[in-house]
C-alpha positions as CSV (number, residue, x, y, z in Angstrom):
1,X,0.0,0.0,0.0
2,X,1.6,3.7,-1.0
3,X,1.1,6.5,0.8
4,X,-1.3,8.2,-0.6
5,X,-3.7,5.1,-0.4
6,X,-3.0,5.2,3.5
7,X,-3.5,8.6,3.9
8,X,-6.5,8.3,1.6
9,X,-8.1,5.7,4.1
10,X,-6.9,7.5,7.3
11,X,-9.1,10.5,6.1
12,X,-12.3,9.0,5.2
13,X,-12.2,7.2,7.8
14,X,-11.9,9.8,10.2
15,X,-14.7,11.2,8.6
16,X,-17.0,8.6,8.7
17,X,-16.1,8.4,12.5
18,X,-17.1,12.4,13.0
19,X,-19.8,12.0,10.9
20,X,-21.4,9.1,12.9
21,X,-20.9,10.4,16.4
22,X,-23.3,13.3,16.2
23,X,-25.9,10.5,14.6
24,X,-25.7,8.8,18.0
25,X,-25.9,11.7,19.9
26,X,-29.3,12.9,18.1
27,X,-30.3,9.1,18.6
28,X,-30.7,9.2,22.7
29,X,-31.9,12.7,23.1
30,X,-34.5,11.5,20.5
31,X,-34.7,7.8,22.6
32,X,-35.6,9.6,25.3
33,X,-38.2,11.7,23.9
34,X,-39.7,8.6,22.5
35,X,-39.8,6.8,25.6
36,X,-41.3,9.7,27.2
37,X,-44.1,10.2,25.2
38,X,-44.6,6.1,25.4
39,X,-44.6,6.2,29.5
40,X,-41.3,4.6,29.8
41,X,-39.8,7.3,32.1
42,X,-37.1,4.9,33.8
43,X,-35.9,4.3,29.8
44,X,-36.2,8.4,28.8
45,X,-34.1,9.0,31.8
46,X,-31.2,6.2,31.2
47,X,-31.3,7.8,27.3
48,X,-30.9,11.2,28.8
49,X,-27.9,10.1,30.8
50,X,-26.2,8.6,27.7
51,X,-27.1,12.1,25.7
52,X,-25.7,14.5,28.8
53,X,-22.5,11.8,29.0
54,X,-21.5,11.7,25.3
55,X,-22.2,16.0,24.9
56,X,-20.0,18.9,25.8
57,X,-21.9,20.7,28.0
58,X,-22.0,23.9,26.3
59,X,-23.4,22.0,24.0
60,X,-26.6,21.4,25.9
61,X,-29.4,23.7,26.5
62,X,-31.4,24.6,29.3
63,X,-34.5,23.0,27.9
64,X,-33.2,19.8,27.5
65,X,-32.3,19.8,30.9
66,X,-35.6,20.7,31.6
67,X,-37.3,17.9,30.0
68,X,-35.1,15.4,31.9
69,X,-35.7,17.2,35.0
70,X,-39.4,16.5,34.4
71,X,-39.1,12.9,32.8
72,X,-36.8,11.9,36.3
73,X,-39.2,12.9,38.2
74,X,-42.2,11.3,36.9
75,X,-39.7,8.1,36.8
76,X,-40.0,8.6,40.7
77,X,-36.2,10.2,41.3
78,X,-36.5,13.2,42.5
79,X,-33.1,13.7,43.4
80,X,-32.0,13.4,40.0
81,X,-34.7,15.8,38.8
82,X,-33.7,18.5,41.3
83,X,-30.0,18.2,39.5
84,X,-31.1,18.6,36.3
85,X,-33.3,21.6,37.1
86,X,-30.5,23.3,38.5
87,X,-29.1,22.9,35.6
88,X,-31.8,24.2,33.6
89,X,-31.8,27.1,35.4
90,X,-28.0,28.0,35.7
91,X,-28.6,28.2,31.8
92,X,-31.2,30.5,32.3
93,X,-34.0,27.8,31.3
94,X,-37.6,28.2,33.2
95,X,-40.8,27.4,32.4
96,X,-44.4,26.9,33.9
97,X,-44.3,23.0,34.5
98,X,-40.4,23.2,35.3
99,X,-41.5,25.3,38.5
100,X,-44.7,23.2,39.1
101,X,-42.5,20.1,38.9
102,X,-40.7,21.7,41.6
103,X,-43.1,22.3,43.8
104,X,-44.7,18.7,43.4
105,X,-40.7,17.8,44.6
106,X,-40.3,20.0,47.3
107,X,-43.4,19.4,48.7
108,X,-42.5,15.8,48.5
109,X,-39.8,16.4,51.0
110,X,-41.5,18.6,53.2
111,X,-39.3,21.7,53.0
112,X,-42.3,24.3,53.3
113,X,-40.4,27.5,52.6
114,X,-39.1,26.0,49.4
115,X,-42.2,25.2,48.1
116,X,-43.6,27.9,49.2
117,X,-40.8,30.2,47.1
118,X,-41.8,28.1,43.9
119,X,-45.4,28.5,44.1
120,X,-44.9,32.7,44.9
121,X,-42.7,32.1,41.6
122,X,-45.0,30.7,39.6
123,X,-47.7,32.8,40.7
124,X,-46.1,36.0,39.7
125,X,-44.0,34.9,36.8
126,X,-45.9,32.3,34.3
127,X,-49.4,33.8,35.0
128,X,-50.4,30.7,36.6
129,X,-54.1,30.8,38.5
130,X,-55.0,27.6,38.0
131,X,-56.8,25.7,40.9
132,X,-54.2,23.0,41.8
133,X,-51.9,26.1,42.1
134,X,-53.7,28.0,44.3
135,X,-55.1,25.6,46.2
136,X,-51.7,24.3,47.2
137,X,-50.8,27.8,48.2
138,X,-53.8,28.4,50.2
139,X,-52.7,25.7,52.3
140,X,-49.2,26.6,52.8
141,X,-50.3,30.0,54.1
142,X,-52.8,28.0,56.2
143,X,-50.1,25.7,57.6
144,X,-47.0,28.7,58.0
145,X,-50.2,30.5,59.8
146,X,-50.4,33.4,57.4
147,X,-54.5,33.8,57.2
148,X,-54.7,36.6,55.5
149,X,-52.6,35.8,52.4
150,X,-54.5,32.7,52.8
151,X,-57.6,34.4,52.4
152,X,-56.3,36.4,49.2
153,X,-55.8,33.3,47.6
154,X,-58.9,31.7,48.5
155,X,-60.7,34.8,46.5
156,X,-59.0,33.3,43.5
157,X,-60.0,29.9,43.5
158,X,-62.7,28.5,41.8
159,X,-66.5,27.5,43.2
160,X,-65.4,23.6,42.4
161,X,-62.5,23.6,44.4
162,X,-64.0,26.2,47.1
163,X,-67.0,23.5,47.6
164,X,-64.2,20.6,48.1
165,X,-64.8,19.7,52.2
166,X,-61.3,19.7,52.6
167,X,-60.6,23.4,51.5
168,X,-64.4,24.3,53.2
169,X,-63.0,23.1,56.5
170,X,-59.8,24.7,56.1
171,X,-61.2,28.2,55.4
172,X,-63.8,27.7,57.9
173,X,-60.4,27.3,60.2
174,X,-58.9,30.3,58.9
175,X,-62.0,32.4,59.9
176,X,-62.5,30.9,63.2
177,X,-58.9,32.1,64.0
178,X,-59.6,35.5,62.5
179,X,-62.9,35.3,64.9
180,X,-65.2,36.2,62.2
181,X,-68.2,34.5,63.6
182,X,-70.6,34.8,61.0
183,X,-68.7,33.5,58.1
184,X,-68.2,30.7,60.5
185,X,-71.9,30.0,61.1
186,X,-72.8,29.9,57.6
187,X,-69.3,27.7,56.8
188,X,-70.4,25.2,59.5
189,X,-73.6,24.8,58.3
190,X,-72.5,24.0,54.7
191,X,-69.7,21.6,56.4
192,X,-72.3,19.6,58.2
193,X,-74.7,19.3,55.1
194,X,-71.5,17.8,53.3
195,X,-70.0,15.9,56.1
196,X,-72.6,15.5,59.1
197,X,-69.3,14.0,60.9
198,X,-67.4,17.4,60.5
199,X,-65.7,17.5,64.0
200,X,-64.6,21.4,64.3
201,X,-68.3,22.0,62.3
202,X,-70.1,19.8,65.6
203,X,-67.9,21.1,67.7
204,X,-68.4,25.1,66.6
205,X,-72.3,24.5,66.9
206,X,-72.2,23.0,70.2
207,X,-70.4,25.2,72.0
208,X,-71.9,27.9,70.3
209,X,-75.3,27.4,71.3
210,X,-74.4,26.3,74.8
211,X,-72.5,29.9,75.5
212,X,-75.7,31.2,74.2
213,X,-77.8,29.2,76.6
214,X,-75.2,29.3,79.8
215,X,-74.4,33.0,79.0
216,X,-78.6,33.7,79.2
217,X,-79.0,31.8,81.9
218,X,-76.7,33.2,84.0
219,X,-77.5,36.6,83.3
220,X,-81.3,36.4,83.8
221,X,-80.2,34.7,87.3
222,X,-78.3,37.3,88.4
223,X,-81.1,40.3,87.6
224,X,-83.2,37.8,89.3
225,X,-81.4,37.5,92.5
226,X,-80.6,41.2,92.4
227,X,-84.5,41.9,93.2
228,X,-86.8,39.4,92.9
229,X,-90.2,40.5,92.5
230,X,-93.0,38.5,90.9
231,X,-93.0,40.7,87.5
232,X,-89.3,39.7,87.4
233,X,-89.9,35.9,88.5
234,X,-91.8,35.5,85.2
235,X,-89.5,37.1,82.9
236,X,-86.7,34.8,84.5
237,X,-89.4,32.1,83.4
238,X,-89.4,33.2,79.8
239,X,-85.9,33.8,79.7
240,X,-85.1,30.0,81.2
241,X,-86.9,28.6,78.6
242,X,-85.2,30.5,75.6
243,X,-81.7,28.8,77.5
244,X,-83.8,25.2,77.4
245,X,-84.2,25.7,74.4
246,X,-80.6,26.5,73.1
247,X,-79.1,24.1,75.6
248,X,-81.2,21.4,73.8
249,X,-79.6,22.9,70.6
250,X,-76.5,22.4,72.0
251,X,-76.9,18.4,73.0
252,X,-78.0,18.1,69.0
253,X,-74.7,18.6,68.7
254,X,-73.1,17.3,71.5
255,X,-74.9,14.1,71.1
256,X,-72.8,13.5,67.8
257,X,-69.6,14.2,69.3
258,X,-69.9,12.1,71.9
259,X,-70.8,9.0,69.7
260,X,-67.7,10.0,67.7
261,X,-65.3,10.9,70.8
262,X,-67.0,9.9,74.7
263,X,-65.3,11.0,77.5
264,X,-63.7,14.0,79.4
265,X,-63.3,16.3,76.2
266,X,-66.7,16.8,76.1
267,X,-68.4,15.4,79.8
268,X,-68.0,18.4,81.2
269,X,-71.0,20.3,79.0
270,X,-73.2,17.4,79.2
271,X,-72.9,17.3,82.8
272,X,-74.0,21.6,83.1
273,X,-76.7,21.2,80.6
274,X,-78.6,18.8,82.8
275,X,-77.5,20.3,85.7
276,X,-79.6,23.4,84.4
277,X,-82.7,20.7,83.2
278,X,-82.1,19.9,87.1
279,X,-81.3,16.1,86.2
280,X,-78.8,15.5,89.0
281,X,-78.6,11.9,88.0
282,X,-77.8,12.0,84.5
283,X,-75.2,15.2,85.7
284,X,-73.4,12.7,88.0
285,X,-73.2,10.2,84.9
286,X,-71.4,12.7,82.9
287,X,-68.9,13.8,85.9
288,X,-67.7,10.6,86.4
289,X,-65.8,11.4,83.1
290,X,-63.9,14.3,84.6
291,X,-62.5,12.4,87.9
């Protein structure tokens, strides 16, 4: 063999070789897109590897990192996913579902603020008002004990996801701790029609109607007792029943709770309300509890 023939091989051959790599490369970035879109995330994610090994990283953009991020994730690593979004976004990469997938990560691992920083981010940068959004976030502000940003959110959500019992009971919550009494009658109310088993519901009712009853009681006693005429005997009368009658509103309530929960948490009430029907003996049952 001269030496041109040599040469003549050496070259094409080294073109062949350059020419094929970049064939290979295309090859896994477009295995794992295939794979992806076929629901074989552990696969996409063992072709993105192979694409990110064999590719200088400049080479690489931010949305392709991206996309991996996304396709480990759904493959169940999270870890991996959280790499490859930093990566995305050290190239300056972001996008809705990038920042979504986030939050579904960081949420997964219970770090709060993080999550919480991700869905602020979404919320002011993409647009993003959609109900799984902000329905997560009203949460978050419920659980870092923010009510009033949680309330500001809850304006935004939608009647479908306002009429979930879950997010009912957790704005009824919010308003209780903001003392806004009426909201929290009407919320109750709904609660119970939806879930008759609604503890803080049952439990808002109860107590509610025995203050009124214990409160009325104890007031019409004491004008009594400050001078006791016969014209004031009979309004004490009236006034007595009006507490029957809210008292007996109360058990309603009560009633339910105690099939749910007996004992001490809620003897105590039982035991006053028939105290004030002057059942001594069904009083004593309820004491016994409190020993």
């Amino acid at each position: 063999m001269n030496i041109r023939k040599f040469l003549y091989i050496l070259i094409v051959g080294g073109l062949f070789v350059s020419c094929g790599a970049p064939k290979v490369l295309v090859s896994n970035k477009d295995n794992a897109k295939t794979a992806t879109s076929q629901g074989n995330y552990s696969q996409a994610v063992d072709a993105w590897k192979l694409y990110f090994d064999k590719t200088p990283i400049e080479e690489v953009s931010g949305a392709d990192f991206a996309e991996a991020a996304k396709t480990a994730f759904k493959a169940g690593d999270s870890n991996l996913s959280l790499s490859w979004f930093d990566q995305a976004r050290y190239k300056n990469y972001a996008d809705a579902e990038m920042y979504i997938t986030l939050a579904e990560i960081f949420k997964e691992k219970k770090n709060i603020s993080k999550e919480l920083n991700t869905l602020e981010y979404i919320t002011e940068n993409f647009n993003e008002s959609s109900s799984q959004i902000d329905g997560r976030l009203f949460d978050v502000y419920v659980e870092i004990d923010s009510p009033g940003k949680a309330l500001e959110v809850w304006n935004r959500l939608d009647k479908t996801t306002k009429n979930e019992t879950s997010k009912l009971n957790t704005y009824f919550l919010v308003q209780k701790e903001l003392k806004d009494t009426v909201v929290c009658d009407s919320v109750s109310l709904v609660l119970l029609e939806k879930a008759p088993d609604n503890i803080d519901a049952l439990e808002w009712n109860a107590e509610k109607y025995y203050w009124k009853g214990e409160n009325r009681y104890q007031r019409e006693m004491a004008k009594y007792n400050k001078k006791k005429t016969t014209r004031n005997y009979k309004t004490l009368l009236k006034e007595l029943d009006k507490a029957t009658a809210d008292f007996k509103r109360s058990l309603k309530y009560f009633n339910k709770l105690w099939e749910i929960e007996p004992g001490k948490k809620y003897a105590s009430y039982f035991a006053n309300i028939y105290a004030r029907f002057g059942d001594e003996k069904r009083s004593k049952s309820y004491q016994k509890y409190l020993k």
